[in-house]
N, CA and C atoms of all chains as a GROMACS GRO file, in nm:
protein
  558
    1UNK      N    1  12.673   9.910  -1.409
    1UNK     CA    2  12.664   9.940  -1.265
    1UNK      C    3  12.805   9.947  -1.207
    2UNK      N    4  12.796  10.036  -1.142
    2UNK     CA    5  12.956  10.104  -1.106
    2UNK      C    6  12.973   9.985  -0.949
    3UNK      N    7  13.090   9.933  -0.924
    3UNK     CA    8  13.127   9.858  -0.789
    3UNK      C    9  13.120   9.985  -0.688
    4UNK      N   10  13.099   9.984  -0.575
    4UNK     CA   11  13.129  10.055  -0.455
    4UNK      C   12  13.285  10.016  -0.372
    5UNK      N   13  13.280   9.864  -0.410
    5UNK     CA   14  13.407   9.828  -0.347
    5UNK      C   15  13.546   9.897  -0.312
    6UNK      N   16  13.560   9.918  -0.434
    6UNK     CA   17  13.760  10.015  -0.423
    6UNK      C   18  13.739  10.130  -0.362
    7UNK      N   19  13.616  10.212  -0.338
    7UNK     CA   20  13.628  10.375  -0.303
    7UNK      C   21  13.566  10.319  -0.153
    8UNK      N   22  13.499  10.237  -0.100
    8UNK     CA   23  13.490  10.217   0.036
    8UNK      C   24  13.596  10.205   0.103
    9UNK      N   25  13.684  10.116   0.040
    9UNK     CA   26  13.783  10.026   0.061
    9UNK      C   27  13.904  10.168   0.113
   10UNK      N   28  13.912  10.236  -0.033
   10UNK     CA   29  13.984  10.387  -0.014
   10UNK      C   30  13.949  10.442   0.120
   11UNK      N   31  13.813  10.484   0.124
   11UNK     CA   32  13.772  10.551   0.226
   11UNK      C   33  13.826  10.482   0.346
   12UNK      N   34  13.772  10.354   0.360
   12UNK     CA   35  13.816  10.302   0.488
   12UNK      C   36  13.972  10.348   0.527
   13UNK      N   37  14.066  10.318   0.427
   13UNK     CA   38  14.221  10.349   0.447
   13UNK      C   39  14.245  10.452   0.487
   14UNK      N   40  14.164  10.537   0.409
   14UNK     CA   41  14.176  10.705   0.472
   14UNK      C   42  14.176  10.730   0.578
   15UNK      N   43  14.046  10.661   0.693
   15UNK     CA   44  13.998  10.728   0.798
   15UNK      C   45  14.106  10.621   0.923
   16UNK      N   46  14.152  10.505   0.820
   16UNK     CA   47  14.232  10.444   0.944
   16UNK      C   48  14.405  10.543   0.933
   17UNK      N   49  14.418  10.562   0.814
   17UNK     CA   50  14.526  10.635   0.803
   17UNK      C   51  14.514  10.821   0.946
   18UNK      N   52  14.433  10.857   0.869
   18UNK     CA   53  14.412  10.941   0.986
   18UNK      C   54  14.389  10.914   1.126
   19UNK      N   55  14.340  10.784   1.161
   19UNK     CA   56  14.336  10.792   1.282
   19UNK      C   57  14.483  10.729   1.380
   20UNK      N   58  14.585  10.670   1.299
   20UNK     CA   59  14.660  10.628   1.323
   20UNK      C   60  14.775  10.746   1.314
   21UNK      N   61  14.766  10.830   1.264
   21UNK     CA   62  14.820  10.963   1.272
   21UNK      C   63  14.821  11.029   1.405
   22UNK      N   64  14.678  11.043   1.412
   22UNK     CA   65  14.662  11.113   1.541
   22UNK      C   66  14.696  11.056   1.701
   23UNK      N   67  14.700  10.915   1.668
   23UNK     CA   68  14.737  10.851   1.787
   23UNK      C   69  14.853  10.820   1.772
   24UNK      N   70  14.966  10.882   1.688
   24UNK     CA   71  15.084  10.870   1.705
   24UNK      C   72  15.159  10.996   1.748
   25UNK      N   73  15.067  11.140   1.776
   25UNK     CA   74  15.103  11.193   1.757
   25UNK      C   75  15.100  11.236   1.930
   26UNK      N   76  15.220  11.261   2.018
   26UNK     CA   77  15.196  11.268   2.204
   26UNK      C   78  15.154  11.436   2.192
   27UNK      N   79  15.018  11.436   2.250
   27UNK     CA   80  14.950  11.553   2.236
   27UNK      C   81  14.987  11.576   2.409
   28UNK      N   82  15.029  11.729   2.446
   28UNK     CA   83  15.053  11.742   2.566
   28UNK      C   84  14.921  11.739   2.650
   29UNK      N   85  14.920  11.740   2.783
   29UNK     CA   86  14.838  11.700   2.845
   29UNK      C   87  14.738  11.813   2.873
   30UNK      N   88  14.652  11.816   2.860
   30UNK     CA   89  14.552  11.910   2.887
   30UNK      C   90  14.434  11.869   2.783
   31UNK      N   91  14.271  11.914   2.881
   31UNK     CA   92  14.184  11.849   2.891
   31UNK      C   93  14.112  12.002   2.783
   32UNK      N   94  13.956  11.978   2.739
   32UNK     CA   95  13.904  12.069   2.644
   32UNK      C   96  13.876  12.178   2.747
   33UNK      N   97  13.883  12.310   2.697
   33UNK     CA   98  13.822  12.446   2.815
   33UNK      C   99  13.674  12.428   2.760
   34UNK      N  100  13.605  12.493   2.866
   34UNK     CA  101  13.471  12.516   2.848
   34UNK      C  102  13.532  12.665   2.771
   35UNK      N  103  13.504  12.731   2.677
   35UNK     CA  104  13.467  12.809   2.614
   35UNK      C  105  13.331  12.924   2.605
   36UNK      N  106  13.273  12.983   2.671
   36UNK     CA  107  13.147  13.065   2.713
   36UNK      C  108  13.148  13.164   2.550
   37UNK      N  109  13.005  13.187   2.551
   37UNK     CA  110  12.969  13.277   2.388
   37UNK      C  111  13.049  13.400   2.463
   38UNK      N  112  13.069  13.400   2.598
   38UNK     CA  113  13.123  13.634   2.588
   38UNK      C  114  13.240  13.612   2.523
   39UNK      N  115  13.317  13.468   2.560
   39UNK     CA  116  13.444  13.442   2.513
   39UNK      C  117  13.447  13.447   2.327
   40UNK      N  118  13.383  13.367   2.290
   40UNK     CA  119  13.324  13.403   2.109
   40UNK      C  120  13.304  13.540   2.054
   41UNK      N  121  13.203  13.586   2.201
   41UNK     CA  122  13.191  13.785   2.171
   41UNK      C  123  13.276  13.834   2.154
   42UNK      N  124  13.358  13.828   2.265
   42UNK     CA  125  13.464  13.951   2.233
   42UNK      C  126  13.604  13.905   2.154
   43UNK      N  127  13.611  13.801   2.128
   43UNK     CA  128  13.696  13.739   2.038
   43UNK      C  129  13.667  13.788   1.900
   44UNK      N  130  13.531  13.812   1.864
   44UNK     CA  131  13.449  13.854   1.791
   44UNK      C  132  13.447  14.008   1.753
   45UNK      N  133  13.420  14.059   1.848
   45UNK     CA  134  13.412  14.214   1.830
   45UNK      C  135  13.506  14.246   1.903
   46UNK      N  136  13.549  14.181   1.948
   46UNK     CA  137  13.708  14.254   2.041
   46UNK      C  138  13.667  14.379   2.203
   47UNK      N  139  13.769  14.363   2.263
   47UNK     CA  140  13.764  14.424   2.376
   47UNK      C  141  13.788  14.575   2.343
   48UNK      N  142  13.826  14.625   2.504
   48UNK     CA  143  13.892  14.791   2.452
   48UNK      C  144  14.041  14.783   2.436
   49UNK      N  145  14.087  14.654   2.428
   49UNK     CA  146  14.226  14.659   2.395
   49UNK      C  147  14.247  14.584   2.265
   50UNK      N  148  14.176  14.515   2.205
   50UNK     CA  149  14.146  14.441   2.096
   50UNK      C  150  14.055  14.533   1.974
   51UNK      N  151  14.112  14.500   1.832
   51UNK     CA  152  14.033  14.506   1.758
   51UNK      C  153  13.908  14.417   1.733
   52UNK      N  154  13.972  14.266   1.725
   52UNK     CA  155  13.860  14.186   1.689
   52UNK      C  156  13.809  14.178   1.525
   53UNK      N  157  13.702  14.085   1.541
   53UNK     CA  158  13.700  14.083   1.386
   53UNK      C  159  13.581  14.143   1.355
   54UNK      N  160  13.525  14.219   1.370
   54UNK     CA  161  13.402  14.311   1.320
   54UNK      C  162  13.411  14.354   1.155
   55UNK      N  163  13.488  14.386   1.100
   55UNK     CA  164  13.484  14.421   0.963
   55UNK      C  165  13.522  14.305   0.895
   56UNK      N  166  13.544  14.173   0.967
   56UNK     CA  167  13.518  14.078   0.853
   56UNK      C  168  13.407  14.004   0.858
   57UNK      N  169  13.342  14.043   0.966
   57UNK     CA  170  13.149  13.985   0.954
   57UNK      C  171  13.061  14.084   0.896
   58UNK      N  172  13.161  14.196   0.875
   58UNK     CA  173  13.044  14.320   0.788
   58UNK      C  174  13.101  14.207   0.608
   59UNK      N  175  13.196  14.221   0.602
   59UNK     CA  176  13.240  14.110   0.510
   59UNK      C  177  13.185  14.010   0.447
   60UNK      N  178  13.136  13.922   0.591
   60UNK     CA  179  13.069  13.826   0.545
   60UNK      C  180  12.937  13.861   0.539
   61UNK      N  181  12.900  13.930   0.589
   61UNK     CA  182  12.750  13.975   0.604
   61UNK      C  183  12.722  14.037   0.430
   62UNK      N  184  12.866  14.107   0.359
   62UNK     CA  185  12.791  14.154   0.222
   62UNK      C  186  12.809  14.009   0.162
   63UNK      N  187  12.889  13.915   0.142
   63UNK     CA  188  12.948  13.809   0.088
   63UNK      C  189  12.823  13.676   0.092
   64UNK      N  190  12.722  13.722   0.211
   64UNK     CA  191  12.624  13.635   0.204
   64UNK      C  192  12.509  13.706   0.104
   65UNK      N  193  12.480  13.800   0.084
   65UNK     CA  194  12.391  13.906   0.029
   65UNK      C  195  12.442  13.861  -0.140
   66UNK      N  196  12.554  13.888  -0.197
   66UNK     CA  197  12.590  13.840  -0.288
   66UNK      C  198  12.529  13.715  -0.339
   67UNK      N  199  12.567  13.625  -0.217
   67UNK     CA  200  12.530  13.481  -0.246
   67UNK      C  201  12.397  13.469  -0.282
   68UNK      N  202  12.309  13.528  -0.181
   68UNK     CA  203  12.151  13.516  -0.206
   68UNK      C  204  12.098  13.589  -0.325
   69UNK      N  205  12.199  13.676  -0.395
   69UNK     CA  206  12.144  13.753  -0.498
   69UNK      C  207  12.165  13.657  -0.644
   70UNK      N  208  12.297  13.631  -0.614
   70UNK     CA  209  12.320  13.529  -0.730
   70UNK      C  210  12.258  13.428  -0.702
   71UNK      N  211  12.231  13.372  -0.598
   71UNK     CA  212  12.095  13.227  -0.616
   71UNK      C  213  11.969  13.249  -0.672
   72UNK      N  214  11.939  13.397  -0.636
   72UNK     CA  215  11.828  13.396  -0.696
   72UNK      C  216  11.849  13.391  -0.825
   73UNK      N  217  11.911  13.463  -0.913
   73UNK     CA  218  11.890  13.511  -1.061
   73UNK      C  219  11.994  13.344  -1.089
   74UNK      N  220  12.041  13.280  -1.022
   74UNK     CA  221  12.072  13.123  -1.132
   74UNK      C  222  11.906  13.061  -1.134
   75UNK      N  223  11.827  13.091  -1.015
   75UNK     CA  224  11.734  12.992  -1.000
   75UNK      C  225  11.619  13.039  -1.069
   76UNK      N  226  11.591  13.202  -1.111
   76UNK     CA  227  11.469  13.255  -1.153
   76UNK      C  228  11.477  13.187  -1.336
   77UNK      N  229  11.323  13.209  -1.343
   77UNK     CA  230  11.284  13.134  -1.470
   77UNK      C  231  11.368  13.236  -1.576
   78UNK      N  232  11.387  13.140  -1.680
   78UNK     CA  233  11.450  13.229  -1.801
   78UNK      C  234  11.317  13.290  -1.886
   79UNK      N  235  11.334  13.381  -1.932
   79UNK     CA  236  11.168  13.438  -2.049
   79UNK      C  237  11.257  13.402  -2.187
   80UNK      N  238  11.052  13.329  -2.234
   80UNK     CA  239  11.089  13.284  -2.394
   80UNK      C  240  11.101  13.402  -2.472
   81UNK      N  241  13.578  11.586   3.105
   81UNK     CA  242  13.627  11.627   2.990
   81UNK      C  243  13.681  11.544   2.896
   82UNK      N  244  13.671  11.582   2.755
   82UNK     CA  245  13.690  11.449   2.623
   82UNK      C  246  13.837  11.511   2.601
   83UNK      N  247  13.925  11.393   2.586
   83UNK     CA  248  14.031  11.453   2.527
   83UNK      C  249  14.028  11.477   2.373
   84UNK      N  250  14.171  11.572   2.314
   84UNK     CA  251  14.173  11.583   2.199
   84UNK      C  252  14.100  11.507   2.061
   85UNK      N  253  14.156  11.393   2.130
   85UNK     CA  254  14.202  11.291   2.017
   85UNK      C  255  14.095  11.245   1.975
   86UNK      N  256  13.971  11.226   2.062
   86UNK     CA  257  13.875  11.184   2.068
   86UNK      C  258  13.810  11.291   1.932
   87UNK      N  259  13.777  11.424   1.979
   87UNK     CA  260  13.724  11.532   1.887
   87UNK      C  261  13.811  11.453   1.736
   88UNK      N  262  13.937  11.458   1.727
   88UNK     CA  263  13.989  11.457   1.599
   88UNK      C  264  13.921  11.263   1.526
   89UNK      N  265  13.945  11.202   1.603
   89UNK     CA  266  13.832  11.078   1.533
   89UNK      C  267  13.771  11.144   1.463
   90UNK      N  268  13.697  11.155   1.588
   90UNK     CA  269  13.493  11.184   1.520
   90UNK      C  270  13.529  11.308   1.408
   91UNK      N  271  13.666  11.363   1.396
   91UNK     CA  272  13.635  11.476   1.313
   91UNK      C  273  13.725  11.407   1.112
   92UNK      N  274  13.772  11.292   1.182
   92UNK     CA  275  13.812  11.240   1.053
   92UNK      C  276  13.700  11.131   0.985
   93UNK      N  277  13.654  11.096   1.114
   93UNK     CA  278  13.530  10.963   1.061
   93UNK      C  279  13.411  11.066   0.969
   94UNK      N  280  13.409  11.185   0.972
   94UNK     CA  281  13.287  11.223   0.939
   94UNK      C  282  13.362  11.300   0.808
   95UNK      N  283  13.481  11.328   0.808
   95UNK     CA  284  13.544  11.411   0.644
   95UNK      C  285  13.546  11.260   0.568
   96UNK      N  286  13.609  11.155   0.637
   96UNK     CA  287  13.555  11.022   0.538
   96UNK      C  288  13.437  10.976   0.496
   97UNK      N  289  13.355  11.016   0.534
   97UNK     CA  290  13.221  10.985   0.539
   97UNK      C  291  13.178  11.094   0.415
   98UNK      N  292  13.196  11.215   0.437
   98UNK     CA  293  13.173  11.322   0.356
   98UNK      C  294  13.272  11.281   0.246
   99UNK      N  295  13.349  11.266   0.219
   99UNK     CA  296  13.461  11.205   0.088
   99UNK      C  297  13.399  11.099   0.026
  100UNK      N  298  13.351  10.992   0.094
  100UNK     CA  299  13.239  10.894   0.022
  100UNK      C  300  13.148  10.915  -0.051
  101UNK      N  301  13.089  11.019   0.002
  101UNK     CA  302  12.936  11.049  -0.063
  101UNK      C  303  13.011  11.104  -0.170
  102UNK      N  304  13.088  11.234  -0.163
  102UNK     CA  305  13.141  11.315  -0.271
  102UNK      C  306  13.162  11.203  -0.398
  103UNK      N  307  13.291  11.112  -0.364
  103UNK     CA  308  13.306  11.033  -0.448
  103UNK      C  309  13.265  10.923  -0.546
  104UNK      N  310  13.136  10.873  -0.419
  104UNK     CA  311  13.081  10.783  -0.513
  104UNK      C  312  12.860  10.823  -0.545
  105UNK      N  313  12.860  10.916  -0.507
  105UNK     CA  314  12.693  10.899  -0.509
  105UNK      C  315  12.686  11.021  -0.682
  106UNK      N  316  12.571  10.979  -0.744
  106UNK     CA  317  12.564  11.039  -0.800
  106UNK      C  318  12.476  11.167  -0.859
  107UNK      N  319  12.375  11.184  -0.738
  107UNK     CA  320  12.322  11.267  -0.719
  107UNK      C  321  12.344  11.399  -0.657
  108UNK      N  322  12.384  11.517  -0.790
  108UNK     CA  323  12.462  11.642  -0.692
  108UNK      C  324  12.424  11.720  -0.581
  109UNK      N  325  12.285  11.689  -0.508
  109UNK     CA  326  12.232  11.753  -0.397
  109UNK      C  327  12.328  11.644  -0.256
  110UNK      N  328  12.317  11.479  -0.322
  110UNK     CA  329  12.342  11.437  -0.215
  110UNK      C  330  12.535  11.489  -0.209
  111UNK      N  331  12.568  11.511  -0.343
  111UNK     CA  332  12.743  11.579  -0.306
  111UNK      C  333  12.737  11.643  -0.233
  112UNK      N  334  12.668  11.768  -0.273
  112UNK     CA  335  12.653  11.927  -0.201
  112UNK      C  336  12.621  11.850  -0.061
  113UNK      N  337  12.525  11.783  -0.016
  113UNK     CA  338  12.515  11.718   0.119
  113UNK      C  339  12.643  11.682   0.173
  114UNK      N  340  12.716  11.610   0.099
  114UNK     CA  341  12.893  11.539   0.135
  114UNK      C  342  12.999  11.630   0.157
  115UNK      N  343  12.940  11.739   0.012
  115UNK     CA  344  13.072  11.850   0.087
  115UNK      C  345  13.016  11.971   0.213
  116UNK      N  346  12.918  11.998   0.263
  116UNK     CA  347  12.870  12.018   0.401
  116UNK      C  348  12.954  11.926   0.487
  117UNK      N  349  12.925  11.812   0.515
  117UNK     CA  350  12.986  11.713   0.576
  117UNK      C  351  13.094  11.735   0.640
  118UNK      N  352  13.191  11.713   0.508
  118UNK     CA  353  13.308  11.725   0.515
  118UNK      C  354  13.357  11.938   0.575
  119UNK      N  355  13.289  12.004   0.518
  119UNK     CA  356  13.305  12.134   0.639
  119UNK      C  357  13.305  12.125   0.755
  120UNK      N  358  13.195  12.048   0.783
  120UNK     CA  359  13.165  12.020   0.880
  120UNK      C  360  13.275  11.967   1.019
  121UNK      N  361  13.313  11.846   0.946
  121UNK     CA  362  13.478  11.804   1.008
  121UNK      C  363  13.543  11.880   1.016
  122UNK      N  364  13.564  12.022   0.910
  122UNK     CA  365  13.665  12.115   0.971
  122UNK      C  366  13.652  12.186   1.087
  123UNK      N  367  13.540  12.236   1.062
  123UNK     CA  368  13.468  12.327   1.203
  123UNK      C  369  13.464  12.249   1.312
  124UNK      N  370  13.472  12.136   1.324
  124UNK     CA  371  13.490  12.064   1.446
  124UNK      C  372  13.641  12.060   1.518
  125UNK      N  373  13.762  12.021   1.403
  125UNK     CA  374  13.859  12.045   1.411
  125UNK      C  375  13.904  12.207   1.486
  126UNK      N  376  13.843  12.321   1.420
  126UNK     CA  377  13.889  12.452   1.432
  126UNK      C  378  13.839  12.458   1.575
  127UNK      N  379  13.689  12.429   1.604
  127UNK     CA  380  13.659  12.442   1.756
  127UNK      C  381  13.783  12.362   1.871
  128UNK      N  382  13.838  12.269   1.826
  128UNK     CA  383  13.889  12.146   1.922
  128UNK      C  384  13.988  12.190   1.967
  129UNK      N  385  14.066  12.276   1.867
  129UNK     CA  386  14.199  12.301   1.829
  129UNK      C  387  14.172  12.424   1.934
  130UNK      N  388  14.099  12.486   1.896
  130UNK     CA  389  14.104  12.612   1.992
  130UNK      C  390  14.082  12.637   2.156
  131UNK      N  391  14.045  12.536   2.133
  131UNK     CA  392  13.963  12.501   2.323
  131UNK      C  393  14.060  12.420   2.384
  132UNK      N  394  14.162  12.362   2.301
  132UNK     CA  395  14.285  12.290   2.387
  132UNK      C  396  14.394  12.348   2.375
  133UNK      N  397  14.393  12.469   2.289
  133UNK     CA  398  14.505  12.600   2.325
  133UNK      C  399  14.458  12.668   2.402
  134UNK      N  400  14.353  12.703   2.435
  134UNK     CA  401  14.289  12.795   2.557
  134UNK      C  402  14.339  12.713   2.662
  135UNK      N  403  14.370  12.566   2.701
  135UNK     CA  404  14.376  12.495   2.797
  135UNK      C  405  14.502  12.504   2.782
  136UNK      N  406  14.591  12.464   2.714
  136UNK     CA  407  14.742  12.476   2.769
  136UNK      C  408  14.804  12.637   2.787
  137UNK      N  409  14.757  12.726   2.717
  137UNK     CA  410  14.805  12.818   2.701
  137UNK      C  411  14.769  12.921   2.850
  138UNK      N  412  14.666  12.887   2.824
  138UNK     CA  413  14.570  12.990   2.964
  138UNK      C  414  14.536  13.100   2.925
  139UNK      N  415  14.503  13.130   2.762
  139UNK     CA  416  14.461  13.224   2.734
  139UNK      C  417  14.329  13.219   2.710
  140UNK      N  418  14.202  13.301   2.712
  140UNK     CA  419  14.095  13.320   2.675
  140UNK      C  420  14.063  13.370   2.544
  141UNK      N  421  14.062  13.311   2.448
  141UNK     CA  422  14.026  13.370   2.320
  141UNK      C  423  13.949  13.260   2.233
  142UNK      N  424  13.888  13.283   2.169
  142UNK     CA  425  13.813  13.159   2.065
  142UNK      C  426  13.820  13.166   1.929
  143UNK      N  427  13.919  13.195   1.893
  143UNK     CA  428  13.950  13.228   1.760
  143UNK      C  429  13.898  13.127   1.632
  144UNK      N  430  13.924  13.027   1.712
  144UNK     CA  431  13.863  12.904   1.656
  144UNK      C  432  13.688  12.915   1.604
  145UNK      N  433  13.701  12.916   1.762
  145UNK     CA  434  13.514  12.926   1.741
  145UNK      C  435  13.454  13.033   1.658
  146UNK      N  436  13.552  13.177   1.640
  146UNK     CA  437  13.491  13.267   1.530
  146UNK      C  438  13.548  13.210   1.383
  147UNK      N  439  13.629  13.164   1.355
  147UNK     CA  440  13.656  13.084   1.246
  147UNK      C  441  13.588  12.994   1.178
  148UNK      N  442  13.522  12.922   1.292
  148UNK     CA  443  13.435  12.841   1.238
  148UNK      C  444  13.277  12.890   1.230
  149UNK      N  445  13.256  12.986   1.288
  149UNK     CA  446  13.113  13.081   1.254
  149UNK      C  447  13.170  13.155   1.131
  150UNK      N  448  13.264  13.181   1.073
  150UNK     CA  449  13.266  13.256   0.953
  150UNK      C  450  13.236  13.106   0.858
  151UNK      N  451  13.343  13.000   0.835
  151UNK     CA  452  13.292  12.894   0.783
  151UNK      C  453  13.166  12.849   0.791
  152UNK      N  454  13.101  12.824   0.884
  152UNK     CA  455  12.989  12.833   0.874
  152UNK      C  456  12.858  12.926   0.743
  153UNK      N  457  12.890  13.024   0.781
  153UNK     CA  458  12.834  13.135   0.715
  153UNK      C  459  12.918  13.125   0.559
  154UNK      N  460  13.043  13.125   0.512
  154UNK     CA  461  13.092  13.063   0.389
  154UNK      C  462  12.984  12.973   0.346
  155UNK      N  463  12.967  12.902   0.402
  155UNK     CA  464  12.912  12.743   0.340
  155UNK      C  465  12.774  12.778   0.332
  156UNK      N  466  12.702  12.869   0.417
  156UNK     CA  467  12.572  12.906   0.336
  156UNK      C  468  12.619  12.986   0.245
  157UNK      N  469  12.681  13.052   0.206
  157UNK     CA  470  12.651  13.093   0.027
  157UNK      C  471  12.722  13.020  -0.036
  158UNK      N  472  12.763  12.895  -0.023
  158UNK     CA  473  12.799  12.810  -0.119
  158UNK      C  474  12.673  12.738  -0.126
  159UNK      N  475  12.611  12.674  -0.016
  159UNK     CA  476  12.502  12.638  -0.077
  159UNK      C  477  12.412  12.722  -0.168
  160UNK      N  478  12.387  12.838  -0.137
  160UNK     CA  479  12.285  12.903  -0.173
  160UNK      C  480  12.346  12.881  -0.377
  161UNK      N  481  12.437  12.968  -0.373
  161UNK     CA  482  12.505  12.931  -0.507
  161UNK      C  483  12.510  12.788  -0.529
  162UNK      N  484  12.529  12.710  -0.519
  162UNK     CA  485  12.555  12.549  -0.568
  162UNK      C  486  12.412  12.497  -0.598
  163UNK      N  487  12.301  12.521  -0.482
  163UNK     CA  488  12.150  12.500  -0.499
  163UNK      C  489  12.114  12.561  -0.653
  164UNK      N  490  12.134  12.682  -0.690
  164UNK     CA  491  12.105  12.783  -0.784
  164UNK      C  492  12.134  12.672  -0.909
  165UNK      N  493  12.275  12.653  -0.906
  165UNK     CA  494  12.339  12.582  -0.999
  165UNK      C  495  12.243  12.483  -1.027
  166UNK      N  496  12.244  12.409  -1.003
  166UNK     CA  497  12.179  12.218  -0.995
  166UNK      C  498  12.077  12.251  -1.027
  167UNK      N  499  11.982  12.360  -0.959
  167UNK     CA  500  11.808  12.420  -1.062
  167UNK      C  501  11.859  12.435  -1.161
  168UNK      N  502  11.962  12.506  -1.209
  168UNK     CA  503  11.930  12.558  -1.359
  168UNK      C  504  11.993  12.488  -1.468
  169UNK      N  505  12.074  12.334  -1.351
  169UNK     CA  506  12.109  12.232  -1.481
  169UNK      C  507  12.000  12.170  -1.468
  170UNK      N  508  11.906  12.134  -1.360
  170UNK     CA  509  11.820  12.061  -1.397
  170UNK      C  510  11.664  12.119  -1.523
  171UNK      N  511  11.702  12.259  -1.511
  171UNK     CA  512  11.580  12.271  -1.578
  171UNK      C  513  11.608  12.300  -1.800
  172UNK      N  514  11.789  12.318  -1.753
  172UNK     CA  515  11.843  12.261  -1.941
  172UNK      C  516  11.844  12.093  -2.006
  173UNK      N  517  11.894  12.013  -1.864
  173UNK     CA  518  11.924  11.915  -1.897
  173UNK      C  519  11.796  11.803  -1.820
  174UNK      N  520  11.754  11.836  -1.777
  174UNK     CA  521  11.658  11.755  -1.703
  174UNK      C  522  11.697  11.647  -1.621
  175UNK      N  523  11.854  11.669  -1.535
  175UNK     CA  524  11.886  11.582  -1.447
  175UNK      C  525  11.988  11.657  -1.361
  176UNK      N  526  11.978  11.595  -1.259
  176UNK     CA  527  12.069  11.657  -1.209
  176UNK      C  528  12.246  11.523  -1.176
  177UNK      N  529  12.235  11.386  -1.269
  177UNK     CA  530  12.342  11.329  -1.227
  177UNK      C  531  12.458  11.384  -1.272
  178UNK      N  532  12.584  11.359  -1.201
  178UNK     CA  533  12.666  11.410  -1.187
  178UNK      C  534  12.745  11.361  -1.310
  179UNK      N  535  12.726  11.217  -1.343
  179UNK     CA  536  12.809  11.198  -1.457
  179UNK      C  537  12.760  11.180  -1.557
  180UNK      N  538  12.599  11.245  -1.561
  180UNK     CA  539  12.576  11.275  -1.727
  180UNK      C  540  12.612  11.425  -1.732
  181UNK      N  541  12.640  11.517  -1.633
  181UNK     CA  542  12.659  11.668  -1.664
  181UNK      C  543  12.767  11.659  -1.721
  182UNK      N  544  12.827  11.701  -1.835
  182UNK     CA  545  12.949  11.725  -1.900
  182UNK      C  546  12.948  11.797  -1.947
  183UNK      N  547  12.894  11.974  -1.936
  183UNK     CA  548  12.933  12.070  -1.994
  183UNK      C  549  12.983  12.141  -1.939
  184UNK      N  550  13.092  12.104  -1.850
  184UNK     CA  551  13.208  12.182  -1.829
  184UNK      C  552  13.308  12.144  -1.901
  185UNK      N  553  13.291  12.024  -2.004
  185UNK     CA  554  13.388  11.938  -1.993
  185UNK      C  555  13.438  12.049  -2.153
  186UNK      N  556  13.601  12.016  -2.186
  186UNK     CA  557  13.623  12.106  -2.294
  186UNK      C  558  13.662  11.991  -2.388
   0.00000   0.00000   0.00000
């Protein structure tokens, strides 16, 4: 039976290490923006002065198709 | 409004959290669960980051937030692929633990 002890222990160091990072670090002053989806939209597909990222969600859009194609054929039965 | 720092906690408490599972569980669905997780913390990061440059900067853009909808969408076909995987060790080897799989090993 494997201890949990040393890799909690790790973990714990980790997340105090990071957090002691971040609170050392003088972040200038300003509060979170509300952010609205048109703002995501057209960040997204871009304005009439913007490209935007449209051909890298056609991208991801084949890159997911891929994915679902190869899940299937790892997951379909093998024939005897 | 939450400041920064706050988002970046909650966004390190939960990649530690996700690093735990990775590291010590030995069931590879609950990894694949840990490394979600840990994406997860990034996309939180990428949103935080972006919404407090919109605030100092005064620009309107969310670059972030489309960054992290592509990550998002990454990480479903990693699952989808990684799920695939783990069926088809479980149905050679009849397990899916992580440290009896050793045929990657050379």
């Amino acid at each position: 039976m494997r201890t949990a002890v040393p890799r909690i222990l790790a973990i714990i160091v980790l997340a105090i290490l990071f957090i002691v990072t971040i609170y050392q670090v003088d972040w200038p002053n300003g509060a979170m923006d509300d952010t609205t989806n048109e703002d995501v939209g057209q960040t997204l597909f871009g304005t009439s002065n913007d490209v935007g990222y449209g051909l890298i969600v056609l991208l991801i859009g084949l890159l997911l198709l891929v994915a679902l194609l190869g899940g299937v054929f790892l997951a379909k039965e093998e024939k005897e | 409004m939450i400041p920064i720092e706050y988002w970046l906690v909650f966004s390190s408490l939960l990649f530690a959290i996700g690093a735990y599972g990775v590291m010590s569980k030995k069931n590879a669905i609950v990894v694949l669960m840990s490394i979600e997780i840990m994406l997860n913390a990034a996309n939180i990061n990428f949103v935080a980051f972006s919404s407090y440059h919109t605030t100092l900067h005064g620009v309107a853009e969310a670059s972030g937030q489309v960054f992290a909808l592509f990550s998002i969408a990454i990480a479903a076909a990693e699952v989808a692929v990684g799920l695939g995987i783990i069926l088809a060790v479980y149905r050679r080897y009849q397990t899916i633990d992580v440290d009896k799989i050793n045929i990657l090993r050379w």
